[in-house]
MMTF fields as JSON, N, C-alpha, C and O atoms, coordinates in Angstrom:
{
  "mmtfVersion": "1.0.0",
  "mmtfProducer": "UNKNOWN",
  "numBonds": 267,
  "numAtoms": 268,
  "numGroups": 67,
  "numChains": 1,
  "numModels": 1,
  "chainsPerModel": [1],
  "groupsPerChain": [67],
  "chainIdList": ["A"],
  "bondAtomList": [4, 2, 8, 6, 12, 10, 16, 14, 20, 18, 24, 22, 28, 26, 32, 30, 36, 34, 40, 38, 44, 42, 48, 46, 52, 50, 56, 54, 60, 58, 64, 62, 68, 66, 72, 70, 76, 74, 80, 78, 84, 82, 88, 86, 92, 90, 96, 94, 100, 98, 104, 102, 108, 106, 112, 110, 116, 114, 120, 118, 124, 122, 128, 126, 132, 130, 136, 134, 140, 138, 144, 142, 148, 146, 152, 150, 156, 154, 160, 158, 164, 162, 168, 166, 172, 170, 176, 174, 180, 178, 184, 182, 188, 186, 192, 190, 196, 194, 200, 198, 204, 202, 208, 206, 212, 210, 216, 214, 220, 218, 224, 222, 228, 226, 232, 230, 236, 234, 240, 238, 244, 242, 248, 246, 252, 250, 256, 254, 260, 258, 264, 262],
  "bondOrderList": [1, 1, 1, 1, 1, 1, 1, 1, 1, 1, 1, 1, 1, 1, 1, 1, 1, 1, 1, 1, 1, 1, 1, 1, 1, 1, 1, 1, 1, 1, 1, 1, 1, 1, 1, 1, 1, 1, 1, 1, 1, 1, 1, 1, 1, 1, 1, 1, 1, 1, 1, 1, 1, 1, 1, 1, 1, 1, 1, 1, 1, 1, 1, 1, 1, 1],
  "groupList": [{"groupName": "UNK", "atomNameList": ["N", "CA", "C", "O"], "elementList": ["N", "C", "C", "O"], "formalChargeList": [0, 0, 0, 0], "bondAtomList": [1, 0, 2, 1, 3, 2], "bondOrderList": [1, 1, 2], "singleLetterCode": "X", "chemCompType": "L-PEPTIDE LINKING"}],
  "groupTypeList": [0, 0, 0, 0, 0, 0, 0, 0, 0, 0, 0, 0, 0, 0, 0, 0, 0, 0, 0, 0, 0, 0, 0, 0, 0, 0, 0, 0, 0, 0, 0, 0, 0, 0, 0, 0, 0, 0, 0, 0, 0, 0, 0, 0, 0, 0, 0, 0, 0, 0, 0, 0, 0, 0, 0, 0, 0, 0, 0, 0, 0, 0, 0, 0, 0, 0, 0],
  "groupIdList": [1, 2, 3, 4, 5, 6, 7, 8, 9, 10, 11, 12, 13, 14, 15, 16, 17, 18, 19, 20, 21, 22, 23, 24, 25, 26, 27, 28, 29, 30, 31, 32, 33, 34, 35, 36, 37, 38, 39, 40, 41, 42, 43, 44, 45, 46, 47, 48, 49, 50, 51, 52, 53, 54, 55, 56, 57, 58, 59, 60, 61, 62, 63, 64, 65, 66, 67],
  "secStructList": [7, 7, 7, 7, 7, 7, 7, 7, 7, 4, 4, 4, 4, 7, 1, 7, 7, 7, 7, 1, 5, 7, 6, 6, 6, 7, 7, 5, 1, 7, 6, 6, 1, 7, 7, 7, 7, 7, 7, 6, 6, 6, 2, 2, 2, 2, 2, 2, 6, 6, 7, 1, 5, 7, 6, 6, 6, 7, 7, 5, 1, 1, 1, 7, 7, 7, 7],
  "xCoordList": [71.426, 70.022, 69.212, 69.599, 67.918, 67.522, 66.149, 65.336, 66.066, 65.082, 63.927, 64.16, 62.524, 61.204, 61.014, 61.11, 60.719, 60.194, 58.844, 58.174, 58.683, 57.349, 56.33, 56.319, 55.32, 54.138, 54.017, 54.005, 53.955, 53.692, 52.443, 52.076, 51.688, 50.337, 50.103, 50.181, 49.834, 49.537, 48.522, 48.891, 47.486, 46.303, 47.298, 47.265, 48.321, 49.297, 49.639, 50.169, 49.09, 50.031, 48.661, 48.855, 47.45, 46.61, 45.973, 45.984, 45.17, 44.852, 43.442, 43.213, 42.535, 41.199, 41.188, 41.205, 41.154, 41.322, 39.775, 39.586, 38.954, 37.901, 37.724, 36.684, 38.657, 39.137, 39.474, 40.135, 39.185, 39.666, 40.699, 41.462, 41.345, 42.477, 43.213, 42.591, 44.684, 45.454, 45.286, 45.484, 44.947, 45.057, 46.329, 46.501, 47.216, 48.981, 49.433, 49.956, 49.151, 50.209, 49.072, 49.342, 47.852, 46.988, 46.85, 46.038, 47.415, 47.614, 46.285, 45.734, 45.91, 44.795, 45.333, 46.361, 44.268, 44.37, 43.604, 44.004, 42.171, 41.199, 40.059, 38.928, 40.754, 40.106, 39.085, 38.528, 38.361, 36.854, 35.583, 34.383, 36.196, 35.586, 35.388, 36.412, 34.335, 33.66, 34.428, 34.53, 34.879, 35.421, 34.133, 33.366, 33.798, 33.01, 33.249, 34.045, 32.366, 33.177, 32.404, 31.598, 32.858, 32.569, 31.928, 31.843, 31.423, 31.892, 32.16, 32.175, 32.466, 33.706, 33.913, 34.958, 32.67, 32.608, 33.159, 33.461, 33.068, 33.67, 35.449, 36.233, 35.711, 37.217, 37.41, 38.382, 36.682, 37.425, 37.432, 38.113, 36.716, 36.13, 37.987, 38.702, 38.147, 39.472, 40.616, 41.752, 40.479, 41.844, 42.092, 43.135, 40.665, 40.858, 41.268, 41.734, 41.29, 41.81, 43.478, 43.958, 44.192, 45.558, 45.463, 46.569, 44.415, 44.672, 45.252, 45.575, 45.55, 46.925, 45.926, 45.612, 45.174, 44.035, 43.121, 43.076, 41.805, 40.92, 40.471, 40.353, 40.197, 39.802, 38.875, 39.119, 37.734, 36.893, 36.917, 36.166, 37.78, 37.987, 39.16, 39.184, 40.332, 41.854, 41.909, 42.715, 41.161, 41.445, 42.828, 43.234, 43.322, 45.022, 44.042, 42.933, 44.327, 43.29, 44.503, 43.921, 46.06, 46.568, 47.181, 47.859, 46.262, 46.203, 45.608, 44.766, 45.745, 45.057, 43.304, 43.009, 42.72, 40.827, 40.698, 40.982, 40.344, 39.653, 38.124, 36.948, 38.631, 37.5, 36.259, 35.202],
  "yCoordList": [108.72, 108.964, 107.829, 106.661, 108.278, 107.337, 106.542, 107.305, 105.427, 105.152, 104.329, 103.282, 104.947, 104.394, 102.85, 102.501, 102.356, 100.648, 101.143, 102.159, 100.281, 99.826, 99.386, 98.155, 99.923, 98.601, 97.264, 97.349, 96.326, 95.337, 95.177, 94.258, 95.923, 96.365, 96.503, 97.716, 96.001, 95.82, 97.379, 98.275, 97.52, 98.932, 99.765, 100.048, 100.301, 101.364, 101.942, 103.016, 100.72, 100.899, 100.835, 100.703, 100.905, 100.512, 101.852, 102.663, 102.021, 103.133, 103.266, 104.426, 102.545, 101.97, 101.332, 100.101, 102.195, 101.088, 101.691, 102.903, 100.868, 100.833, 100.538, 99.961, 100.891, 101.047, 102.276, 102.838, 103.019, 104.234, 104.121, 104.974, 102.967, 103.009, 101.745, 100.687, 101.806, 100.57, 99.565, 99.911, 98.417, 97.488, 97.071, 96.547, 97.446, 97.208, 97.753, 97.305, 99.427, 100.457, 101.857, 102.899, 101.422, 102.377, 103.791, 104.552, 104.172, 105.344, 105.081, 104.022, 106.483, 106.907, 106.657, 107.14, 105.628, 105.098, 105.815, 106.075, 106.347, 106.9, 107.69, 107.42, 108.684, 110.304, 110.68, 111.535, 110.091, 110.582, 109.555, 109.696, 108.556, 107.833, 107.946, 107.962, 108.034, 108.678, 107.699, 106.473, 108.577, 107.442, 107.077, 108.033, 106.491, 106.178, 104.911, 103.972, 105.226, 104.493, 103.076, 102.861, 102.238, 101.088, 100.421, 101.159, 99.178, 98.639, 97.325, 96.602, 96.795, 96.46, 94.867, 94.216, 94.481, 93.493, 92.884, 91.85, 94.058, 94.657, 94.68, 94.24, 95.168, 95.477, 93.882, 93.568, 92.809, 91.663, 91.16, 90.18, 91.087, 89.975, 90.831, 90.082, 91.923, 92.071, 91.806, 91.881, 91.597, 91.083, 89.249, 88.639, 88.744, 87.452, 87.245, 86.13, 88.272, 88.678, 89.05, 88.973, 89.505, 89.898, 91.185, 91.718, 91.997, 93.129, 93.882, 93.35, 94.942, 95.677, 96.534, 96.87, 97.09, 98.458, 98.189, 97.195, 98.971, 99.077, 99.814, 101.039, 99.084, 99.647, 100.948, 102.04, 100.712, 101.628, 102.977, 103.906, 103.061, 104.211, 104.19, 104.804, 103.561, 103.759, 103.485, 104.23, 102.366, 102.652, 101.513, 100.826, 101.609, 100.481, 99.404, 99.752, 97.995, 97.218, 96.478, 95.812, 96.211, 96.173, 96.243, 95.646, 97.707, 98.022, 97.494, 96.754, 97.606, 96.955, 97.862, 99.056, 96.972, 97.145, 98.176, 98.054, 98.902, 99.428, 98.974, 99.036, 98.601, 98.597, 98.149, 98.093],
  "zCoordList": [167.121, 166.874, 167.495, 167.466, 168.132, 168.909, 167.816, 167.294, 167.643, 167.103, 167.816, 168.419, 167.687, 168.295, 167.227, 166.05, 168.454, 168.237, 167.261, 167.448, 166.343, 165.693, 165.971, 165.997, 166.227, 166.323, 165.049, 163.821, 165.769, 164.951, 164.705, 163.973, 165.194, 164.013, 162.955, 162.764, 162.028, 160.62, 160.546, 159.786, 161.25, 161.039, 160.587, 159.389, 161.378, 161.318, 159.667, 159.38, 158.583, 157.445, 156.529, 155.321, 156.932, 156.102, 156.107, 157.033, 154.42, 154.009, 154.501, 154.844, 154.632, 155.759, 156.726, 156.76, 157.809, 159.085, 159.926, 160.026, 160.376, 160.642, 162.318, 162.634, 163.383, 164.893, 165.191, 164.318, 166.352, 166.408, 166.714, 166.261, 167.688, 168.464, 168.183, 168.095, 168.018, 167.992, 169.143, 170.307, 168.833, 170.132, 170.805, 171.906, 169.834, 170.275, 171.159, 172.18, 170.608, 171.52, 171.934, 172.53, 171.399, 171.88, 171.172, 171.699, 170.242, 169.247, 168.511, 168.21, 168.298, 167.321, 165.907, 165.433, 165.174, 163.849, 163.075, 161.941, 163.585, 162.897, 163.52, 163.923, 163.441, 164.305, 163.974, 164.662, 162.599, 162.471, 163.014, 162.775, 163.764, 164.649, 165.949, 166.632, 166.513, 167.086, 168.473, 168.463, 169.544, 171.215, 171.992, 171.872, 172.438, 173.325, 174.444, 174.396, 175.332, 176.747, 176.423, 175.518, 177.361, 176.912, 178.04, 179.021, 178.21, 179.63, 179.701, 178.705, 181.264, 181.186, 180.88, 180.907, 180.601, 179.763, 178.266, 177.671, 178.167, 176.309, 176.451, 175.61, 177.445, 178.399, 178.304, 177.617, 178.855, 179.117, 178.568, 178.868, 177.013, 176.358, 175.109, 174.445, 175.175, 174.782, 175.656, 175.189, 176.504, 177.247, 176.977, 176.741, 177.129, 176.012, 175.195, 174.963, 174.328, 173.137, 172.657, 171.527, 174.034, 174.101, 173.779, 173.689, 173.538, 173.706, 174.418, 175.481, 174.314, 175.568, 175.765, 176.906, 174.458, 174.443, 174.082, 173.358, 174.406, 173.587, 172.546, 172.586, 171.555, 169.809, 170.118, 169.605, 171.051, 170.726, 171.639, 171.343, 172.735, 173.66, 174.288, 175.355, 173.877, 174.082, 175.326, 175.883, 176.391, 177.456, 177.453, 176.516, 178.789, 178.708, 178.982, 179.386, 178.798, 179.595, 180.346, 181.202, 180.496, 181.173, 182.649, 183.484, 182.294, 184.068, 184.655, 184.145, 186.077, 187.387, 187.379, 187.427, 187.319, 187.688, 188.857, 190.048, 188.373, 189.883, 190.781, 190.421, 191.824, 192.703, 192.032, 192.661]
}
């Protein structure tokens, strides 16, 4: 049996989580929160952060920038 890794996200386990999106692994925490795009200022000021994702529109921030 194959078993999936955990996020070491703490949100994952909490009964109020107030992010739409995990910053870990990028999974939807809380679907009655509204996505919206961001820009990309907001993007860097979480990559300072060690974010992998962003909270408020799931984008990867990992990836390579475009243009």
């Amino acid at each position: 049996m194959m078993q999936s890794k955990r996020c070491p996200n703490d949100n994952h386990g909490r009964m109020v989580v107030r992010i739409r999106f995990c910053p870990s692994c990028g999974e939807v925490l809380n679907k009655n929160i509204v996505s919206r795009k961001c820009p990309e200022d907001t993007h860097t000021q979480m990559r300072r952060s060690r974010n992998s994702y962003c909270m408020n529109c799931g984008t990867g921030l990992l990836e390579e920038r475009r243009g």
